[in-house]
MIPA-261874 format. One record per residue (C-alpha): residue number from 1; residue in one letter; x, y, z. Coordinates in nm, 4 decimals, decimal comma. Layout:
# MIPA-261874
<r><num>NUM</num><residu>A</residu><xx>X</xx><yy>Y</yy><zz>Z</zz></r>
...
***
This chain:
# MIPA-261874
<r><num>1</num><residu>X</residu><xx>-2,5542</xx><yy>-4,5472</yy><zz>-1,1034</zz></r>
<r><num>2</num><residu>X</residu><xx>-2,9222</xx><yy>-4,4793</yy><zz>-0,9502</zz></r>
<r><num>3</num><residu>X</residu><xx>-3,0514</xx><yy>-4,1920</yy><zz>-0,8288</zz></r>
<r><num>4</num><residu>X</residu><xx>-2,8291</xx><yy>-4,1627</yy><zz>-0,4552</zz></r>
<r><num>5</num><residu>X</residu><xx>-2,5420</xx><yy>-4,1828</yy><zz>-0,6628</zz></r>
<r><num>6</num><residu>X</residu><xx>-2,6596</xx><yy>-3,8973</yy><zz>-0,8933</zz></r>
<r><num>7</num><residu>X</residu><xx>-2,7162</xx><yy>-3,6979</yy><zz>-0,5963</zz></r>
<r><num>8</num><residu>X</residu><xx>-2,3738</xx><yy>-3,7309</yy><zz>-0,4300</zz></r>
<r><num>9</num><residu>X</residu><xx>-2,2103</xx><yy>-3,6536</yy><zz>-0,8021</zz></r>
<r><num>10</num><residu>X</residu><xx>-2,4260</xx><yy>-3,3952</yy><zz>-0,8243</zz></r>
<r><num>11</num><residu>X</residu><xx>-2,3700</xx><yy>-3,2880</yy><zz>-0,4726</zz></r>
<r><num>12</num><residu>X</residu><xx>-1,9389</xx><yy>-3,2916</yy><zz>-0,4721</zz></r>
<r><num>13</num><residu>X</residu><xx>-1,9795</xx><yy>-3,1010</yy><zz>-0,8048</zz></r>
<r><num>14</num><residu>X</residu><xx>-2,1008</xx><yy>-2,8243</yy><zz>-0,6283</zz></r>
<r><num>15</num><residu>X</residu><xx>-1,8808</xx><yy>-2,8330</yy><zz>-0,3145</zz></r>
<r><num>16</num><residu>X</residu><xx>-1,5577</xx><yy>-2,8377</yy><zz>-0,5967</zz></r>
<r><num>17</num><residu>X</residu><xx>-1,7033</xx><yy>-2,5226</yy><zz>-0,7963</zz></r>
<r><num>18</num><residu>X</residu><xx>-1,8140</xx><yy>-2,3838</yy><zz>-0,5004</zz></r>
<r><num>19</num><residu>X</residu><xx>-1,4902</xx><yy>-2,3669</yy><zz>-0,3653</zz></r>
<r><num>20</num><residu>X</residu><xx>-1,3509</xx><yy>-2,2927</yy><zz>-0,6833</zz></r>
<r><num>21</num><residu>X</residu><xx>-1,5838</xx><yy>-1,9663</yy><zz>-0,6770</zz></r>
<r><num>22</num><residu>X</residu><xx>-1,4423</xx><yy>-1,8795</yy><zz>-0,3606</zz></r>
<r><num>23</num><residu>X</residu><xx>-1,0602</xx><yy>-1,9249</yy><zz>-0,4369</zz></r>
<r><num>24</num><residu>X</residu><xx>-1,1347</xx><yy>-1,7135</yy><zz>-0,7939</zz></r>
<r><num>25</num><residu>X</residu><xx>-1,2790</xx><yy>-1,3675</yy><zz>-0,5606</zz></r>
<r><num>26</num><residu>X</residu><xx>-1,0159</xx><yy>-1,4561</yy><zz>-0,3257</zz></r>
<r><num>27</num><residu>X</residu><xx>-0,7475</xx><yy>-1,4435</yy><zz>-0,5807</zz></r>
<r><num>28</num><residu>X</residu><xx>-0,9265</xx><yy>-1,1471</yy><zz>-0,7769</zz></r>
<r><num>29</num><residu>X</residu><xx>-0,9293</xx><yy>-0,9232</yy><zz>-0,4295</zz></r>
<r><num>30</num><residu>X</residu><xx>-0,5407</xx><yy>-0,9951</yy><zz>-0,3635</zz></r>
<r><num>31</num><residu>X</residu><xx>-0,4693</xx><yy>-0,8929</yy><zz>-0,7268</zz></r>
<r><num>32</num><residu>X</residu><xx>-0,6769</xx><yy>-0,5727</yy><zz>-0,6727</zz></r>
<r><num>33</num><residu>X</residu><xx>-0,5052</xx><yy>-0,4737</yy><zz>-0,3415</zz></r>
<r><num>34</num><residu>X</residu><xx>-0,1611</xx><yy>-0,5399</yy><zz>-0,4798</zz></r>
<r><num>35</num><residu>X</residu><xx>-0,2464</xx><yy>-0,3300</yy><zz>-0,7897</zz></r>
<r><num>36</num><residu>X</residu><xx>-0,3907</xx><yy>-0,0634</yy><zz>-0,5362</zz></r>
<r><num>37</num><residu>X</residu><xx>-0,0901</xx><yy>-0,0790</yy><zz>-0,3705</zz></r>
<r><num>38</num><residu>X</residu><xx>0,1319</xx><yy>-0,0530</yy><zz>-0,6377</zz></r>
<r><num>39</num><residu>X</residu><xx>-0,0808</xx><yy>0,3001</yy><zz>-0,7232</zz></r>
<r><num>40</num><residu>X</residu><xx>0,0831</xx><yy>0,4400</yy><zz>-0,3882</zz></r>
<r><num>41</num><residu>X</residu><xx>0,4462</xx><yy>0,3345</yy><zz>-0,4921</zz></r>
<r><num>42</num><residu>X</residu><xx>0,4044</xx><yy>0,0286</yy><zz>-0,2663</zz></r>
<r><num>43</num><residu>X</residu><xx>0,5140</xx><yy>-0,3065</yy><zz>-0,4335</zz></r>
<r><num>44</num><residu>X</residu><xx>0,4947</xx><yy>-0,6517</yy><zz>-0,3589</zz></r>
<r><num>45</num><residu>X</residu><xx>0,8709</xx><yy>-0,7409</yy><zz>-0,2281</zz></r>
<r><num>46</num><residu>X</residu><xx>0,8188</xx><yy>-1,0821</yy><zz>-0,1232</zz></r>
<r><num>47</num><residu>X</residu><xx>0,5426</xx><yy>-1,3173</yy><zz>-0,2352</zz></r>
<r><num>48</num><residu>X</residu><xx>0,5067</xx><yy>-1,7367</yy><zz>-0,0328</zz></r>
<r><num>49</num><residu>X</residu><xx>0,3895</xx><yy>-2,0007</yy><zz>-0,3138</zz></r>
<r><num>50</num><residu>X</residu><xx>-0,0375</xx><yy>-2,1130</yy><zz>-0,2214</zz></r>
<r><num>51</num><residu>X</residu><xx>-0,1461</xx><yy>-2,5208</yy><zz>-0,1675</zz></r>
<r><num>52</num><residu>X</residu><xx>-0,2000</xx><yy>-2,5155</yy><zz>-0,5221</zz></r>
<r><num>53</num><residu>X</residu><xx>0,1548</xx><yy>-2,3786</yy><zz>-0,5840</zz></r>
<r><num>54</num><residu>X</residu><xx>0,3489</xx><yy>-2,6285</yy><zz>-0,4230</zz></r>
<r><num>55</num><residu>X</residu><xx>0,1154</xx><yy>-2,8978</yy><zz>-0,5349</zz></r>
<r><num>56</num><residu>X</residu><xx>0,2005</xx><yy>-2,8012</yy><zz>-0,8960</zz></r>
<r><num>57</num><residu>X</residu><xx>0,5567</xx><yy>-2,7407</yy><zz>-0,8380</zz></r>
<r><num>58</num><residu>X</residu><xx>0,6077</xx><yy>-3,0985</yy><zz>-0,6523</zz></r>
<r><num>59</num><residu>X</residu><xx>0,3863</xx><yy>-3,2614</yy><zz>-0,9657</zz></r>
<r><num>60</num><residu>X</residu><xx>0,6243</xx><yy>-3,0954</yy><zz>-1,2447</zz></r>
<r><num>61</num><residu>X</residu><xx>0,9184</xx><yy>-3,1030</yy><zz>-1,0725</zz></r>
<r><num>62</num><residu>X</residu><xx>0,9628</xx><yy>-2,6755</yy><zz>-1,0928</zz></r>
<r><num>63</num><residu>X</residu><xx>0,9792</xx><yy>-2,3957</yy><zz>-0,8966</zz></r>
<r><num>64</num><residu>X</residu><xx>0,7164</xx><yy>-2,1421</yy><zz>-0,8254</zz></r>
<r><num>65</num><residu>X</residu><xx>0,7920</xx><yy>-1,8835</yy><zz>-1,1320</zz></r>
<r><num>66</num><residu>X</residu><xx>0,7476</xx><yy>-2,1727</yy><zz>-1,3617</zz></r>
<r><num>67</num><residu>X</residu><xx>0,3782</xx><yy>-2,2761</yy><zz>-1,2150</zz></r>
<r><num>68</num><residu>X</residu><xx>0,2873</xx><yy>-1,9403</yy><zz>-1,2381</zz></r>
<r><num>69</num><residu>X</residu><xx>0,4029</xx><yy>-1,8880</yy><zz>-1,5767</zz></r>
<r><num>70</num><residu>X</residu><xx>0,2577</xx><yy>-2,2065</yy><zz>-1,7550</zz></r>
<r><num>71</num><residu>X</residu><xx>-0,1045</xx><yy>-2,1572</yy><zz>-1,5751</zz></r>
<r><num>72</num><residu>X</residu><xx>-0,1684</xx><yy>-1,8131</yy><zz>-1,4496</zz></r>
<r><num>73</num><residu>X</residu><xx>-0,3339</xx><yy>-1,7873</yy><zz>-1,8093</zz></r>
<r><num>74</num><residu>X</residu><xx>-0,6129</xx><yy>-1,9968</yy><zz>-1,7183</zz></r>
<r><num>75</num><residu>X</residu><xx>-0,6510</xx><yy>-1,9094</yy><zz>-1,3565</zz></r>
<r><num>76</num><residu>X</residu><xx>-0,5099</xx><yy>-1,6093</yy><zz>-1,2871</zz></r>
<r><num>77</num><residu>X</residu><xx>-0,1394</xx><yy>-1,4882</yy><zz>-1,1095</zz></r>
<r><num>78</num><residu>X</residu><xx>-0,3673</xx><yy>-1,4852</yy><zz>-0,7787</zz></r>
<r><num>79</num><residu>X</residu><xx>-0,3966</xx><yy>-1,8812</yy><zz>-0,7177</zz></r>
<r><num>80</num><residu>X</residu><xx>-0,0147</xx><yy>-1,9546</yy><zz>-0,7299</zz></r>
<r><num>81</num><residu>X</residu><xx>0,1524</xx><yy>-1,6795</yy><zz>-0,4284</zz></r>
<r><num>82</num><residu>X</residu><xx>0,0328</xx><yy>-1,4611</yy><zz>-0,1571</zz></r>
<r><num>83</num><residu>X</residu><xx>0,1725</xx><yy>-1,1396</yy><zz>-0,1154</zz></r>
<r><num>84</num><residu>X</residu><xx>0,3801</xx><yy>-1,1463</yy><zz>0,2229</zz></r>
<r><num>85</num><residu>X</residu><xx>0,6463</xx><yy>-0,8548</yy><zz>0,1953</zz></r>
<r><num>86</num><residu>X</residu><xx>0,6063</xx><yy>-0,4850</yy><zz>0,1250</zz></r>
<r><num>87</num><residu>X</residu><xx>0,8739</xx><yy>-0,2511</yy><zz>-0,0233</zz></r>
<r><num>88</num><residu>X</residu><xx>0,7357</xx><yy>0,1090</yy><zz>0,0627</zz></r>
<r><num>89</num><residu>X</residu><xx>1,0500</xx><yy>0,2953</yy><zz>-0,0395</zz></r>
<r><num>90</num><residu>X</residu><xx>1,1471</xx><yy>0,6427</yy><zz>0,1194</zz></r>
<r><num>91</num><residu>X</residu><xx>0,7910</xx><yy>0,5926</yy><zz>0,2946</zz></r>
<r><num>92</num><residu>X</residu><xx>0,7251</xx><yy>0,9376</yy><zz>0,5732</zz></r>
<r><num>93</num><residu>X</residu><xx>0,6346</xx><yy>0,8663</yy><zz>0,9269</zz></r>
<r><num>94</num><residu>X</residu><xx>0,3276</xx><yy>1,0430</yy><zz>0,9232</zz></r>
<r><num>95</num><residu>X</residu><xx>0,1994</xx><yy>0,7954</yy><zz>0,6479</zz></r>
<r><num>96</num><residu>X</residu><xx>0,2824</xx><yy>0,4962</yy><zz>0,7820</zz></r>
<r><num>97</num><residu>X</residu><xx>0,0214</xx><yy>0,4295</yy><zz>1,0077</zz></r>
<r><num>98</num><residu>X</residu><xx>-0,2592</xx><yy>0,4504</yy><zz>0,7053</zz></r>
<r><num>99</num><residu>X</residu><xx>-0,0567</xx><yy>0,1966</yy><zz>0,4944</zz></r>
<r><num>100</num><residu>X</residu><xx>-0,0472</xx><yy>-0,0396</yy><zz>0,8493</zz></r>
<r><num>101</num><residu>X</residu><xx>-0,4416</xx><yy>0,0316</yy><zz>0,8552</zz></r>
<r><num>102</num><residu>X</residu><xx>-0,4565</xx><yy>-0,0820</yy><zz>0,4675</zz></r>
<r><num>103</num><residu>X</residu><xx>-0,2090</xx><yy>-0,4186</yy><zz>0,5022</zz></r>
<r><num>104</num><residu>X</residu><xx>-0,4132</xx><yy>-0,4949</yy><zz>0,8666</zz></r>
<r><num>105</num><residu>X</residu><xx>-0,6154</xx><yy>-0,7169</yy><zz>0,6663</zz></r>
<r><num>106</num><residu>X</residu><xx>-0,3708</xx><yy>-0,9210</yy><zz>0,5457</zz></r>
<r><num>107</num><residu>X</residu><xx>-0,2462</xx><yy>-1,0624</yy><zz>0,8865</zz></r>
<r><num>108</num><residu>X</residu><xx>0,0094</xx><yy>-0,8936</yy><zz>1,1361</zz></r>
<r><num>109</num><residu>X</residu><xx>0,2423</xx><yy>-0,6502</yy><zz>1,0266</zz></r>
<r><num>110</num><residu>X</residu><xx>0,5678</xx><yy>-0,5951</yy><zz>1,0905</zz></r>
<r><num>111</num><residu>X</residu><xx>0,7574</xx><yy>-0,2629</yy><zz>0,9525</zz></r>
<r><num>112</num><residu>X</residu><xx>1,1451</xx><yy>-0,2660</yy><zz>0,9106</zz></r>
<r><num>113</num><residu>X</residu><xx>1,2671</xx><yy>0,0709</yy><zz>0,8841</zz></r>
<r><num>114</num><residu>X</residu><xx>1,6484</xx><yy>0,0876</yy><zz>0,7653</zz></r>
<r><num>115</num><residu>X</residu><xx>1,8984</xx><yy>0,2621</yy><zz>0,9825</zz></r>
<r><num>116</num><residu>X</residu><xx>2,2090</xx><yy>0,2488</yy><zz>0,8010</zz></r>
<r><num>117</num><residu>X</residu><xx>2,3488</xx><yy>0,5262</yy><zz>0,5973</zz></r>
<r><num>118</num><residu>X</residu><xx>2,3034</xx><yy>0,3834</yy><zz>0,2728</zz></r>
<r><num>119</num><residu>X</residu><xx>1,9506</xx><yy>0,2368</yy><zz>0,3528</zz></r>
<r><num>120</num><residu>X</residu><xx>1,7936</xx><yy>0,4886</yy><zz>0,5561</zz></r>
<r><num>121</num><residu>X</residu><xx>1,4611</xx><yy>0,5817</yy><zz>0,5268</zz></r>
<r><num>122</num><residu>X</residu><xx>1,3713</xx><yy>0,2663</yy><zz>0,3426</zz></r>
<r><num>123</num><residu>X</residu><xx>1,1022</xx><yy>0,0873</yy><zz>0,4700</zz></r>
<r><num>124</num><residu>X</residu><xx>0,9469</xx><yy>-0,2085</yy><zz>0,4429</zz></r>
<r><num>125</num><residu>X</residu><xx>0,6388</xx><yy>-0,4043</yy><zz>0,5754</zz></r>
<r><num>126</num><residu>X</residu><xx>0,6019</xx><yy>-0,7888</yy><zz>0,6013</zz></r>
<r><num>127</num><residu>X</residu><xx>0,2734</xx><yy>-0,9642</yy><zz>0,7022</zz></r>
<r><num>128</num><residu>X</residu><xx>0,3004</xx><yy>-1,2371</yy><zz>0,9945</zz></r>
<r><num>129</num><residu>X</residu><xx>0,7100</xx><yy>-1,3010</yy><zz>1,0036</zz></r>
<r><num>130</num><residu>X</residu><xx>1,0227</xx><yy>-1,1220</yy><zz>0,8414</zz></r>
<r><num>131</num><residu>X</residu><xx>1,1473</xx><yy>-1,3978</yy><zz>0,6148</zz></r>
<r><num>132</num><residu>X</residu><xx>1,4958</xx><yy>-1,3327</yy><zz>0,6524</zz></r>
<r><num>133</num><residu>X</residu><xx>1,6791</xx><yy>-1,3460</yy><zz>0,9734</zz></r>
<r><num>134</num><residu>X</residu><xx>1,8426</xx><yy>-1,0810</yy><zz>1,0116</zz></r>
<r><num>135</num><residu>X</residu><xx>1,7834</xx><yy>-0,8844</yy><zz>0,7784</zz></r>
<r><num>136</num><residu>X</residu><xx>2,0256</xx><yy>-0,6484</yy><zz>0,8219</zz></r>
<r><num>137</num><residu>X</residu><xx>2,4565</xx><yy>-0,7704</yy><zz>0,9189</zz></r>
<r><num>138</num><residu>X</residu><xx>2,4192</xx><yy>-0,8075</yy><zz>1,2825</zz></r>
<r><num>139</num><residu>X</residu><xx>2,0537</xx><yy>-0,6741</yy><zz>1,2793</zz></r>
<r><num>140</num><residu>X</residu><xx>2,2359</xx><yy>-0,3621</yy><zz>1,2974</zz></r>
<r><num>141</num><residu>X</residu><xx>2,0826</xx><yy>-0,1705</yy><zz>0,9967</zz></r>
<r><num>142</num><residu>X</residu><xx>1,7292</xx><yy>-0,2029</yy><zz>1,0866</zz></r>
<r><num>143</num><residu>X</residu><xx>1,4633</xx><yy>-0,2234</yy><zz>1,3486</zz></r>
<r><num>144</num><residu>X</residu><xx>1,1844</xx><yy>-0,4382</yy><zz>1,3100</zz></r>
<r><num>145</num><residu>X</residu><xx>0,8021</xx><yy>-0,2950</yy><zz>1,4904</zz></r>
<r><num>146</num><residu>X</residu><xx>0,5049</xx><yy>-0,5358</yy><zz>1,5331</zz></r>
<r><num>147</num><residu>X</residu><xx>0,1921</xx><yy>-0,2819</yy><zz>1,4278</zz></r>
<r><num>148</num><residu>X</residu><xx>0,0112</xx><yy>-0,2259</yy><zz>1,6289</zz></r>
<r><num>149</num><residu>X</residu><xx>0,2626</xx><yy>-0,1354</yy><zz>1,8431</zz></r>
<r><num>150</num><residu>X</residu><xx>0,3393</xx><yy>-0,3852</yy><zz>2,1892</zz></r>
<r><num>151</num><residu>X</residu><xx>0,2698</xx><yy>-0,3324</yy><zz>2,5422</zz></r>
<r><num>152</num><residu>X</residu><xx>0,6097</xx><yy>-0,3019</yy><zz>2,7410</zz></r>
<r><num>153</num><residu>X</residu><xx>0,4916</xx><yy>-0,6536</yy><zz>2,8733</zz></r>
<r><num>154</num><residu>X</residu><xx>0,4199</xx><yy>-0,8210</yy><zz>2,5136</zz></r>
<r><num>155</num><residu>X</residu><xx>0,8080</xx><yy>-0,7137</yy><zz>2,4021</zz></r>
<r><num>156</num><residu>X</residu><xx>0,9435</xx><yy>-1,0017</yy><zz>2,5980</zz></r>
<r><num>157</num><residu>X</residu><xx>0,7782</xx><yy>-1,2529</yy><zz>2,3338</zz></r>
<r><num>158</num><residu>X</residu><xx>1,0729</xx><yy>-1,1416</yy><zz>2,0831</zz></r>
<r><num>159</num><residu>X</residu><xx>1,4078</xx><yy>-1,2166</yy><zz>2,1746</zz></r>
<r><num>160</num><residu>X</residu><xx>1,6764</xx><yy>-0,9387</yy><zz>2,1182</zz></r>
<r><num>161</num><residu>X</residu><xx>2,0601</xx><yy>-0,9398</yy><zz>2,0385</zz></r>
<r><num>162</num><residu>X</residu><xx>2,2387</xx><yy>-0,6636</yy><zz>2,2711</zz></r>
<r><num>163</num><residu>X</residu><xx>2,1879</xx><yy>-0,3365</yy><zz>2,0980</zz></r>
<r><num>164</num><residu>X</residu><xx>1,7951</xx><yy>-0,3711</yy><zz>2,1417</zz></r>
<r><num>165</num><residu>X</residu><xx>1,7053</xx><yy>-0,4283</yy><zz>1,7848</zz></r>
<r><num>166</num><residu>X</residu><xx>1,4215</xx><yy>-0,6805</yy><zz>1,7980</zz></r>
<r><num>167</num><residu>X</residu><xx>1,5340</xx><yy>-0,9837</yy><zz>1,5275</zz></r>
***
C-alpha cells in the first residue's frame, strides 16, 4: 500500500466516524426530547424502525424489539427507531398549541383528538402520517388536524368519508 492508498484509508476512516459522530448527537437529542416529553406526561405511542434497524433485523432474521434489545447497549436505544406517534392523554386545548410548537421539529404534525364517549378528550399527535387508517370504526371517533392548521383551499389535498372527518 503506498502513500495514496494511506490517504484514501485514512480519508474513508474519517467520513465513517464522522458520520458515526453525527448519528450518536442525533440519537442522543431524540432520546433527550422523548425523555423531555415524557416529563410533561407525553409518551412515545408509536416509534418506525431507522436504516440501521431494518438492516439488522433483515441480517438476523428478527424484528425490531429484538435489534434494539441485543445492541442498544453499545449504541444506544436512539439508532434503532424514531419516535413518530404521541400519546398526550386528557391533553387541554389551551396547551396544545405549545406541545405542536415543541413536536414542529420533528416533521408535520397531525393531532387526533377522540370524539367518542369512551375516548374523549384523548389526544394524540403523530409526525408526517397517522399510521393506522382509520383510526377510529368508520373514522367516526376521531378527527384528525394537520398543525398548523390548512387554508380552506389546502383541505382538498385529504380526502374525506361523508361525515367530514378527514382520514
Amino acid at each position: 500500500m503506498g502513500l495514496r492508498g494511506l490517504l484514501i484509508l485514512i480519508l474513508l476512516l474519517g467520513l465513517v466516524f464522522g458520520w458515526a459522530a453525527r448519528m450518536q448527537r442525533q440519537a442522543r437529542e431524540r432520546e433527550h426530547f422523548v425523555a423531555d416529553l415524557a416529563r410533561d406526561r407525553i409518551i412515545v405511542n408509536h416509534a418506525e424502525p431507522t436504516i440501521l434497524s431494518f438492516v439488522l433485523m433483515k441480517v438476523l432474521a428478527t424484528d425490531n424489539r429484538d435489534v434494539e434489545a441485543r445492541f442498544a447497549m453499545w449504541l444506544g436505544p436512539g439508532w434503532f427507531s424514531r419516535s413518530k406517534g404521541f400519546n398526550a392523554g386528557r391533553l387541554k386545548e389551551v396547551k396544545v398549541a405549545s406541545v405542536v410548537e415543541r413536536l414542529r421539529s420533528l416533521g408535520t404534525v397531525r393531532e387526533v383528538p377522540f370524539t367518542s364517549p369512551s375516548l374523549a378528550g384523548l389526544r394524540l399527535f403523530y409526525i408526517d402520517k397517522v399510521p393506522y387508517n382509520p383510526v377510529g370504526p368508520d373514522g367516526s371517533t376521531c378527527i384528525i388536524r394537520q398543525h398548523p392548521m390548512l387554508l380552506p383551499a389546502q383541505e382538498s389535498d385529504f380526502p374525506r368519508n361523508g361525515r367530514g372527518t378527514r382520514r
